[in-house]
C-alpha positions as CSV (number, residue, x, y, z in Angstrom):
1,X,34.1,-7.3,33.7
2,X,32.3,-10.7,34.8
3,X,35.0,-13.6,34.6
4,X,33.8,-17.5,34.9
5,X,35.3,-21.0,35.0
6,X,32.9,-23.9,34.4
7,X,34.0,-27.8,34.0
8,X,30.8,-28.3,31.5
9,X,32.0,-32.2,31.3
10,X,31.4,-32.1,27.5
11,X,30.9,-28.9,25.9
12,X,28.6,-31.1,23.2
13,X,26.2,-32.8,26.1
14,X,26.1,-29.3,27.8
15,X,25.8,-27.0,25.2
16,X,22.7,-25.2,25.8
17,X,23.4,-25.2,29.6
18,X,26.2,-23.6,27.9
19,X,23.4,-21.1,26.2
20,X,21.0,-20.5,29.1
21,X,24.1,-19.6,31.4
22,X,25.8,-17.3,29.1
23,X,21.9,-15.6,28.5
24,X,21.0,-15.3,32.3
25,X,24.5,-14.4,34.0
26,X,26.1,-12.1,31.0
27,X,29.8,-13.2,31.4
28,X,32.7,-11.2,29.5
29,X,34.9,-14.1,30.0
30,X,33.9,-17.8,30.2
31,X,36.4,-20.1,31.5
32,X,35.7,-23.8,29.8
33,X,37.4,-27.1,31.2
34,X,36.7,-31.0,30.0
35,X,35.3,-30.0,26.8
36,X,35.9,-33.8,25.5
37,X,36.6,-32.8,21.5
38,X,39.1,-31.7,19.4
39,X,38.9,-27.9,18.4
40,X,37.4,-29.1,15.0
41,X,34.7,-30.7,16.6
42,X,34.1,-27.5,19.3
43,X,30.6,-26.0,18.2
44,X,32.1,-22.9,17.7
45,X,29.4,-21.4,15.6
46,X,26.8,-22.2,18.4
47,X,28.9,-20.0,20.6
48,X,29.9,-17.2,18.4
49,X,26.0,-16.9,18.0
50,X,25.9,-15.9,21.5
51,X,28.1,-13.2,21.3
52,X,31.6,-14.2,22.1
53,X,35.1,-14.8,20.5
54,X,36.3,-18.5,20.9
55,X,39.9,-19.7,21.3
56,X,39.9,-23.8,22.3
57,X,42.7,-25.6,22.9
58,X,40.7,-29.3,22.2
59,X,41.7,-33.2,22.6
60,X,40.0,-36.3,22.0
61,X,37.5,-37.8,24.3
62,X,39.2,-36.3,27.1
63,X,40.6,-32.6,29.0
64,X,39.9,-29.7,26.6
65,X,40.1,-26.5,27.5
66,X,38.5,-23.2,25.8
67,X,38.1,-18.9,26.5
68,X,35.2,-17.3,25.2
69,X,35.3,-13.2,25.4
70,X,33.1,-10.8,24.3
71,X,36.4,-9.0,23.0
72,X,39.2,-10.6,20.8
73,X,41.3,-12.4,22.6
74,X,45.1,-11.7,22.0
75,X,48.2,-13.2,23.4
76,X,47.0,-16.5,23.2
77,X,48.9,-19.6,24.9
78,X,47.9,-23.0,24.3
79,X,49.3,-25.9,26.7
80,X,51.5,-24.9,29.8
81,X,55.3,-24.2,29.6
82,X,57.7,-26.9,31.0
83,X,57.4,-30.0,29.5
84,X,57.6,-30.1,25.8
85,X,56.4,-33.8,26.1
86,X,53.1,-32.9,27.8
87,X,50.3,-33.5,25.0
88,X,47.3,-33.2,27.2
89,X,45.5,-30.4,26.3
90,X,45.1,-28.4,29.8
91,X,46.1,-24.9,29.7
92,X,45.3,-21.9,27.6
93,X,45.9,-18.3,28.2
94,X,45.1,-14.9,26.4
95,X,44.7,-11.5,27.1
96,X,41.4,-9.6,27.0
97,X,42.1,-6.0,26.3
98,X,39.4,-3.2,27.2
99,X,39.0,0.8,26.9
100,X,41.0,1.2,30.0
101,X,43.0,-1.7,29.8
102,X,44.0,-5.2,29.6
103,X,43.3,-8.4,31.2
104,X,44.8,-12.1,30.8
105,X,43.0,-15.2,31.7
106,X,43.8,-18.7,31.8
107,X,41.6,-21.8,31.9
108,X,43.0,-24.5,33.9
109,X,42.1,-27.7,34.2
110,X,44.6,-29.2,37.0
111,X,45.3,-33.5,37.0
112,X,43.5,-35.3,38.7
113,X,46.1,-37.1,40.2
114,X,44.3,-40.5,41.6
115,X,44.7,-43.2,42.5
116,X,47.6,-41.6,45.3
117,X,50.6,-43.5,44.5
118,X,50.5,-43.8,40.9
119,X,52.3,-42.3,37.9
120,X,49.2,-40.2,37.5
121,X,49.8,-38.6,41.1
122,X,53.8,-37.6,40.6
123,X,52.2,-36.0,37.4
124,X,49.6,-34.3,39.5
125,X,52.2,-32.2,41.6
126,X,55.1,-31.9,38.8
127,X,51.9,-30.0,36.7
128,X,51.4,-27.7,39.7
129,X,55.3,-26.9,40.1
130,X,55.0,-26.1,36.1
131,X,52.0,-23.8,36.7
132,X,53.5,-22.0,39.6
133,X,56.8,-21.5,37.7
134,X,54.6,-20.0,34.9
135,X,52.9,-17.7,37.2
136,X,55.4,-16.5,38.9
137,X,56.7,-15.2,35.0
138,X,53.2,-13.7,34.6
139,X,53.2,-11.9,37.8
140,X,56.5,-10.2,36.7
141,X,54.4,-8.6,34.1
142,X,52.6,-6.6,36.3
143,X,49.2,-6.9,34.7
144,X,45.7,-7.8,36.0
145,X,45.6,-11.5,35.7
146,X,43.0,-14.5,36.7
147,X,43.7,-18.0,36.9
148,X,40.7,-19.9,36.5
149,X,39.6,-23.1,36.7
150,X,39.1,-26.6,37.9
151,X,41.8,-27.0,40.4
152,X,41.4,-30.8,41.6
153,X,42.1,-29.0,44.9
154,X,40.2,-29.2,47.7
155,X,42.0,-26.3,49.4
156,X,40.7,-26.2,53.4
157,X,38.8,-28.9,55.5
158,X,36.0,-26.4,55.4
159,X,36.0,-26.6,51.8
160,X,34.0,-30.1,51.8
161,X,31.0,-31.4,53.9
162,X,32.7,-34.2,55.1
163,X,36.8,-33.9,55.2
164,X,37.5,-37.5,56.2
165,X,35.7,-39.1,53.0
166,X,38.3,-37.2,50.9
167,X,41.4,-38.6,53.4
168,X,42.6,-40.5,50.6
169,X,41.9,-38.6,47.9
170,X,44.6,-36.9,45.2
171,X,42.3,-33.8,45.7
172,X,42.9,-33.5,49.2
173,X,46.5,-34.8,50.1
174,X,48.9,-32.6,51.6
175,X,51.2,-33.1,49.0
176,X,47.9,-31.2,46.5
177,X,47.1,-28.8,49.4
178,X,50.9,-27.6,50.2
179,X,51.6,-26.9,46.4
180,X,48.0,-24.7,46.2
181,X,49.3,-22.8,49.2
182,X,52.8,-22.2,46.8
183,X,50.6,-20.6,44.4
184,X,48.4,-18.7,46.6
185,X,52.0,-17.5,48.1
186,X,53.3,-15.8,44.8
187,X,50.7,-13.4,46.3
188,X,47.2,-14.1,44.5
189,X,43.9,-14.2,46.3
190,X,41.3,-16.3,46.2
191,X,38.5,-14.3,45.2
192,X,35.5,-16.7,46.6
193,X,36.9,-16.8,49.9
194,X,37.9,-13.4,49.4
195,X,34.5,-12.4,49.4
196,X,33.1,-15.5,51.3
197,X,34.3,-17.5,54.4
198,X,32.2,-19.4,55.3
199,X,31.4,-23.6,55.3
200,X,29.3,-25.1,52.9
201,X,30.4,-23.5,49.7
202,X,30.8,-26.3,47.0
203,X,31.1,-26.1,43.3
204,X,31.2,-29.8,42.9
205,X,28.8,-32.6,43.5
206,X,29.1,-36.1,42.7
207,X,26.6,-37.5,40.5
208,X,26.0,-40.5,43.2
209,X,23.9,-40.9,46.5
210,X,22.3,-37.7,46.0
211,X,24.9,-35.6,47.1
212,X,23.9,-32.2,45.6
213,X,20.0,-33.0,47.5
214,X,22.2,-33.3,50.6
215,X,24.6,-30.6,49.6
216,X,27.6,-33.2,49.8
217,X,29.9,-31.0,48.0
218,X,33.7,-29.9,47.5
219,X,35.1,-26.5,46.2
220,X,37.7,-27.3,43.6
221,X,36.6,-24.8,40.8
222,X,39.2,-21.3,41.9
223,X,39.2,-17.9,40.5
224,X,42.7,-16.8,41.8
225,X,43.6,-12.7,41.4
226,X,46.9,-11.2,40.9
227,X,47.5,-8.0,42.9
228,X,46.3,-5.7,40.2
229,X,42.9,-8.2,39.6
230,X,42.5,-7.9,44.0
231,X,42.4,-4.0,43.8
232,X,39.3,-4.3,40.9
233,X,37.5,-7.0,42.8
234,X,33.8,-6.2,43.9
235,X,32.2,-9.7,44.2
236,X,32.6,-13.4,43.6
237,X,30.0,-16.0,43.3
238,X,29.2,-19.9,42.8
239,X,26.0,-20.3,40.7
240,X,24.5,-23.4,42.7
241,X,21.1,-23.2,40.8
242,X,23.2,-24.6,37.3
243,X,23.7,-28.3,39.4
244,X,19.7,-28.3,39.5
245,X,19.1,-28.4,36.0
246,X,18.1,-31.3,33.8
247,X,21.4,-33.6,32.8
248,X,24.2,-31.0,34.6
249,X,27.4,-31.5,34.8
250,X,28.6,-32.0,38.4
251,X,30.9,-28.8,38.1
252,X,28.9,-24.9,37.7
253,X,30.2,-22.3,37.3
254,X,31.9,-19.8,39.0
255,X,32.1,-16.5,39.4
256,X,34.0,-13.1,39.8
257,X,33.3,-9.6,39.0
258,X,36.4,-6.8,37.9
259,X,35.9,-3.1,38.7
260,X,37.4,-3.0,34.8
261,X,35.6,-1.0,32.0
């Protein structure tokens, strides 16, 4: 089973990015973030055409996040447990059930968090204590189970061309890095390092001064693997070619392939 998390930045403007992707790489499971519509407005007949189940979980102008499965999608979660008062659309989780089994997904797309300092910071880390709380419940369910998305989390200094640009960052305080450590300790793995250590994989590039020509990237875009996901693992990938093509988003995708019928 092929699982993969792409921040299109507008599902409307990327659309048949959206369409070549889905054609060349022959995902199961697409992880959406930053869709930018409401679920009315998601073109989901576009996407059904190509083969998959939709669920979205849509807001206006901004966040959005969506699953698209070859297979229904059951289970299904919309907006992360914790704060009742929490109307940005940023979470949705379902389960994907096969011959031989099952598998639940999420699509994440984490704050932010900038500027440091601000109200939209102390949201930043309060999401990520409400996401590990939530995990920790889904890892008591004993299931295989990927959580994937667009982190806002530069993870390791190696995990950015150049570390001291990002010094001030949301993406790449300590405060951000300590809490993805918490999650990586409920015992998940990070399936592109997993399968990858070294420097100079990126899965973001700004749109300014060139930096994808000059491969000034960050990895913030994570697949991370419950125990029973780790056993099934055989490889993990970031498709670099997607940032090449005409009008990208500055996300692509990423991603991981399940020893799962």
């Amino acid at each position: 089973m092929k699982i993969a998390t792409w921040n299109v930045n507008s599902i409307k403007q990327r659309l048949d990015h959206l369409a070549t992707f889905v054609k060349s790489a022959d995902p199961d499971v697409v992880c959406l973030q930053e869709l930018k519509c409401v679920d009315e407005a998601f073109p989901r007949a576009e996407v059904e055409a190509l083969g998959y189940n939709v669920v979205t979980h849509g807001q206006k102008a901004y966040n959005g996040v969506a699953i698209l499965s070859k297979r229904p999608l059951e289970d299904v979660r919309r907006g992360l447990p914790g704060d009742e008062s929490d109307e940005q659309a940023r979470y949705l989780e379902g389960v994907v059930s096969t011959a031989t089994g099952a598998v639940r997904v999420a699509s994440i797309y984490l704050p932010n968090g900038n500027p440091v300092g601000t109200p939209k910071f102390d949201y930043k880390l309060a999401w990520m204590d409400r996401l590990r709380a939530h995990a920790k419940a889904l890892l008591a369910l004993e299931e295989p189970l990927v959580l994937c998305g667009d982190y806002n989390v530069i993870p390791e200094p190696k995990d950015a061309l150049d570390p001291a640009a990002w010094a001030n960052d949301a993406l790449f305080q300590p405060e951000s890095r300590a809490k993805f450590r918490e999650l990586i300790n409920l015992g998940f793995l990070d399936a592109v390092r997993a399968c990858n250590d070294q420097p100079g994989l990126y899965s973001f590039w700004d749109y300014q001064a060139g930096a994808f020509q000059r491969n000034n990237g960050i990895r913030i875009d994570h697949l991370l693997l419950s125990a029973q996901a780790q056993d099934r693992l055989r490889t993990a990938s970031i498709r670099k070619e997607v940032r090449g093509w005409d009008k990208p988003s500055d996300h692509v995708p990423v991603m991981v392939d399940l020893d799962i019928e």
